[in-house]
C-alpha positions in Angstrom: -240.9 -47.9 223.2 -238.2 -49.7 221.4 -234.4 -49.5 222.9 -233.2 -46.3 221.3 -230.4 -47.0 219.0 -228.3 -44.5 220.7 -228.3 -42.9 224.4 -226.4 -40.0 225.5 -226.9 -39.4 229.3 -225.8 -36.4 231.6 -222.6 -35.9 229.2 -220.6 -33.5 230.6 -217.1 -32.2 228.9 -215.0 -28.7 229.9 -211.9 -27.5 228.4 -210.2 -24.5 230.4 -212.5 -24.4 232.8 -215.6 -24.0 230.8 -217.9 -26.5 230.4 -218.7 -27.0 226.5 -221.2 -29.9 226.9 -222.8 -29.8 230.5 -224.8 -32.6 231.4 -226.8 -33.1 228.1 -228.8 -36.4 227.6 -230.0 -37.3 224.0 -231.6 -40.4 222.0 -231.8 -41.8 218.6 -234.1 -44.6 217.6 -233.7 -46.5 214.3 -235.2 -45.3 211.4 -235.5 -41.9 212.9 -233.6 -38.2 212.3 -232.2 -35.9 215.0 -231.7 -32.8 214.1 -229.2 -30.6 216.7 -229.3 -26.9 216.1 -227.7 -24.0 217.8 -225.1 -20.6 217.4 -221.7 -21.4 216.7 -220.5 -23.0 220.2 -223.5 -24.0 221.3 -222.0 -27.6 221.8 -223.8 -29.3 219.2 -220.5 -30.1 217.2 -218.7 -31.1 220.6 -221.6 -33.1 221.9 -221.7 -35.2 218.4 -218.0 -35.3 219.0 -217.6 -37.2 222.0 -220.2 -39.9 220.2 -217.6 -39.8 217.1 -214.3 -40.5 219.4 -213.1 -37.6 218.6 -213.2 -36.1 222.2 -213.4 -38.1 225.5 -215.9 -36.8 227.7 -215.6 -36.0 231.7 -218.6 -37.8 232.9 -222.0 -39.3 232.0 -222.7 -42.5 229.6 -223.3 -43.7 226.4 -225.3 -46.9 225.7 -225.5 -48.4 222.1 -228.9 -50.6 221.7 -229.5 -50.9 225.2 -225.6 -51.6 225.9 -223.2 -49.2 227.8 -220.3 -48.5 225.2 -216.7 -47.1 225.8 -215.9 -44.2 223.1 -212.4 -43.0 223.7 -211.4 -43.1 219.8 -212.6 -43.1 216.7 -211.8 -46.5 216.1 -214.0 -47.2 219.3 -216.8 -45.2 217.3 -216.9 -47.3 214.3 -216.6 -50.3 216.1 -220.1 -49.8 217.4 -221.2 -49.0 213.4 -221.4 -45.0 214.1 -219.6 -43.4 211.2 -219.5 -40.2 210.8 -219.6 -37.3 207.7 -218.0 -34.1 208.3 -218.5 -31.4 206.2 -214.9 -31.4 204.4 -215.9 -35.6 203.7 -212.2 -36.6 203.9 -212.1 -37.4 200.2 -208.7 -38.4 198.1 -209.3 -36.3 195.8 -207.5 -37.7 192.4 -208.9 -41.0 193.4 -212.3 -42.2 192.0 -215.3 -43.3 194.1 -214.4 -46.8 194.1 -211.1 -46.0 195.6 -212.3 -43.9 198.0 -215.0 -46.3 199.4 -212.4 -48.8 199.7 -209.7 -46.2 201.0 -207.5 -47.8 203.6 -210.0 -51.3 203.6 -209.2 -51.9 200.0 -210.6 -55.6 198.6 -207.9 -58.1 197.4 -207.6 -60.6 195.5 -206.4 -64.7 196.9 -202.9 -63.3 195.7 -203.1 -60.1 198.1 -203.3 -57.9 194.9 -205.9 -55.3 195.0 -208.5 -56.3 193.5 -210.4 -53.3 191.3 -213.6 -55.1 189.6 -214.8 -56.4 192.8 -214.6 -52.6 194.2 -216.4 -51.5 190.9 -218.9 -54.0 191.0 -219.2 -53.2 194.8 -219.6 -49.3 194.6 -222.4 -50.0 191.0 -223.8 -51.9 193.6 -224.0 -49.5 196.9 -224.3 -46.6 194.6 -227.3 -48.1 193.0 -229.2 -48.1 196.3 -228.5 -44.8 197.6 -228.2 -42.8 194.4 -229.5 -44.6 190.8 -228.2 -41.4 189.1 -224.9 -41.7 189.6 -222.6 -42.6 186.8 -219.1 -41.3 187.3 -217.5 -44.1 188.4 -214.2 -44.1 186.7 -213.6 -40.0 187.8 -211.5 -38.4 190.3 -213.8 -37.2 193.2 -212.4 -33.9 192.6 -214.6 -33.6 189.1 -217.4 -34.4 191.1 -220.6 -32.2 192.0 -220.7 -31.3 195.7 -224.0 -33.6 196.0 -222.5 -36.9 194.2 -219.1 -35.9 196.6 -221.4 -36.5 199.4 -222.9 -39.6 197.7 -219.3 -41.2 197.7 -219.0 -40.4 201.5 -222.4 -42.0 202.6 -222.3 -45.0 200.6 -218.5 -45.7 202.4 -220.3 -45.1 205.4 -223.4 -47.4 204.9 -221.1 -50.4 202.8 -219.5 -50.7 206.4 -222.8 -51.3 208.1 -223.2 -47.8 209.6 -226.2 -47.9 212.2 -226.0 -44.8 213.1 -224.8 -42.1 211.1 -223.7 -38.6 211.9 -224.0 -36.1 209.2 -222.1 -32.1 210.2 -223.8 -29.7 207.6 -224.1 -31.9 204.8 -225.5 -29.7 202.4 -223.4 -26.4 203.4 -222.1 -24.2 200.3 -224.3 -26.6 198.4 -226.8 -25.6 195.7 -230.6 -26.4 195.6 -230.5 -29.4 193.2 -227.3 -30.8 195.2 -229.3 -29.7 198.3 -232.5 -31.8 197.3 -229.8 -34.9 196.3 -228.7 -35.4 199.9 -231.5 -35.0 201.3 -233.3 -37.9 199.2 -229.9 -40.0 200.6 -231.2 -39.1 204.3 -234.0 -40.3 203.3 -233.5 -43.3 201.7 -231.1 -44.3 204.4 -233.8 -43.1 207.2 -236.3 -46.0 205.1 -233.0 -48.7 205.8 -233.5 -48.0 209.7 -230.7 -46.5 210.2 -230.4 -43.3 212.6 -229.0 -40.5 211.5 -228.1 -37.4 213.9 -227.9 -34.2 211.3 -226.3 -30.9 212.5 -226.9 -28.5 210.7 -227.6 -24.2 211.1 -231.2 -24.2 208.2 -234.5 -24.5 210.1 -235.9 -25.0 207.1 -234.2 -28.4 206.0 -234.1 -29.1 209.4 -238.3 -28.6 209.6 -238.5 -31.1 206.4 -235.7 -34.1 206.8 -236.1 -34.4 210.9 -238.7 -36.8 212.9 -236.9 -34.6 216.3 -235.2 -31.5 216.6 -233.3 -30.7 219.4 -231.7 -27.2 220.3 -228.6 -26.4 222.3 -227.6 -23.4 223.4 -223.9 -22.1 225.7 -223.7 -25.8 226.4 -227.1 -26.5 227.6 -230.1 -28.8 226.3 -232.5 -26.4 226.0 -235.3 -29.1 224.3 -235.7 -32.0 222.0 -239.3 -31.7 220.0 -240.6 -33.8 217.4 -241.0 -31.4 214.2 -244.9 -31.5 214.0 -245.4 -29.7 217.5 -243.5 -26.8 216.4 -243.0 -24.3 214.2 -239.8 -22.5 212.8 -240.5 -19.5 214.8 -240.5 -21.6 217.7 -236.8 -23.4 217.2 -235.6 -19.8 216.5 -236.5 -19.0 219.7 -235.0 -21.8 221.2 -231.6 -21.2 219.7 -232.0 -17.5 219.8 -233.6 -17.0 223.9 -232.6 -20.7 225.2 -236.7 -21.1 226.1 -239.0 -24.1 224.8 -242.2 -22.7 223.9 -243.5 -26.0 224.9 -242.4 -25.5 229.1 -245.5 -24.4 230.7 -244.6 -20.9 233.0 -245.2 -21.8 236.5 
């Protein structure tokens, strides 16, 4: 097996008293999509969080390739190429797509002016691989479909050499033909090597863009499974009774 790109193990984190993530181990290899379903507090969202920077967790470890990391920030997170998409994509809105790849890492010129053609030629570029289709270059995001919105926050994340990307219900409130748009990204980003952990509440899309799914339930691992072994009934169950249908009763 190769050295998983990512390695949570026995990640523990409580607030009030109540543990939200307790002692949860997961892995992502390059190349590869987790899927992590569960109800609404679950820990799915937390558990991704603590990998983000977002929250510092109580106990357990995190190794990137092979290496134990320290996440305490996000700034920790990206330096270790995670980058993560949350479902309200942290867009300028009256800015266009070049401007918003570059937000707050803006490209200069010699003089220290900004410089605007390279980050047009840069986003044609990026924006080329990851979505041919896309044309509205010179438009505020906020004219933007929902699926090229998305397009604008993955190709920021992969122009900074994301590894490891985490996606929070990327196609929520989205239609089917925007639905079918991100998930062709995943995909073509999943054919790069990177990994990619996807939370998200549709078995379904789950069942077609994951290599692994695994389910959480009141803060609990209840089972990772690779997609082919099991059926939608079967992750249902999981999130729905905590049991994997795979355990053999003793």
């Amino acid at each position: 097996m190769t050295t998983p790109l990512v390695e949570m193990k026995n990640v523990s984190i409580a607030f009030g008293g109540v543990r939200a993530v307790d002692d949860v181990s997961i892995e992502l290899h390059a190349g590869e999509v987790v899927g992590l379903l569960g109800h609404n507090g679950a820990g799915k969202s937390t558990l991704i969080k603590m990998l983000s920077g977002a929250y510092k967790m109580d106990s357990g470890e995190i190794y990137i390739e092979g290496n134990k990391a320290t996440i305490n920030s996000p700034r920790d997170s990206r330096d270790y190429n995670i980058e993560t998409i949350y479902q309200t994509l942290a867009l300028a809105d009256n800015l266009d797509a070049a401007s918003n790849l570059f937000l707050g890492r803006e490209l200069t010129t010699r003089f220290g002016f900004v410089n605007d053609d390279k980050m047009e030629a840069e986003t044609r570029k990026i924006m080329a691989r990851l979505n041919p289709n896309f044309k509205k270059l010179k438009e505020p995001v906020s004219a933007l479909s929902g699926g090229q919105r998305q397009s604008v926050a993955i190709a920021r994340a992969v122009y900074f050499n994301a590894k490891i990307l985490i996606m929070d219900e990327p196609t929520a409130a989205l239609g089917v033909h925007e639905t079918e748009m991100v998930a062709d990204l995943i995909k073509e980003l999943k054919a790069q090597g990177l990994g990619i952990f996807l939370i998200s509440h549709d078995t379904r899309e789950m069942m077609d863009l994951c290599d692994r799914v695994s389910v959480m339930k009141n803060g609990k691992m209840v089972g990772t499974e690779r997609v082919e072994n099991v059926t939608e009934d079967d992750i249902l169950s999981m999130i729905i009774l905590g049991k994997n249908p795979n355990d053999t009763a003793t």
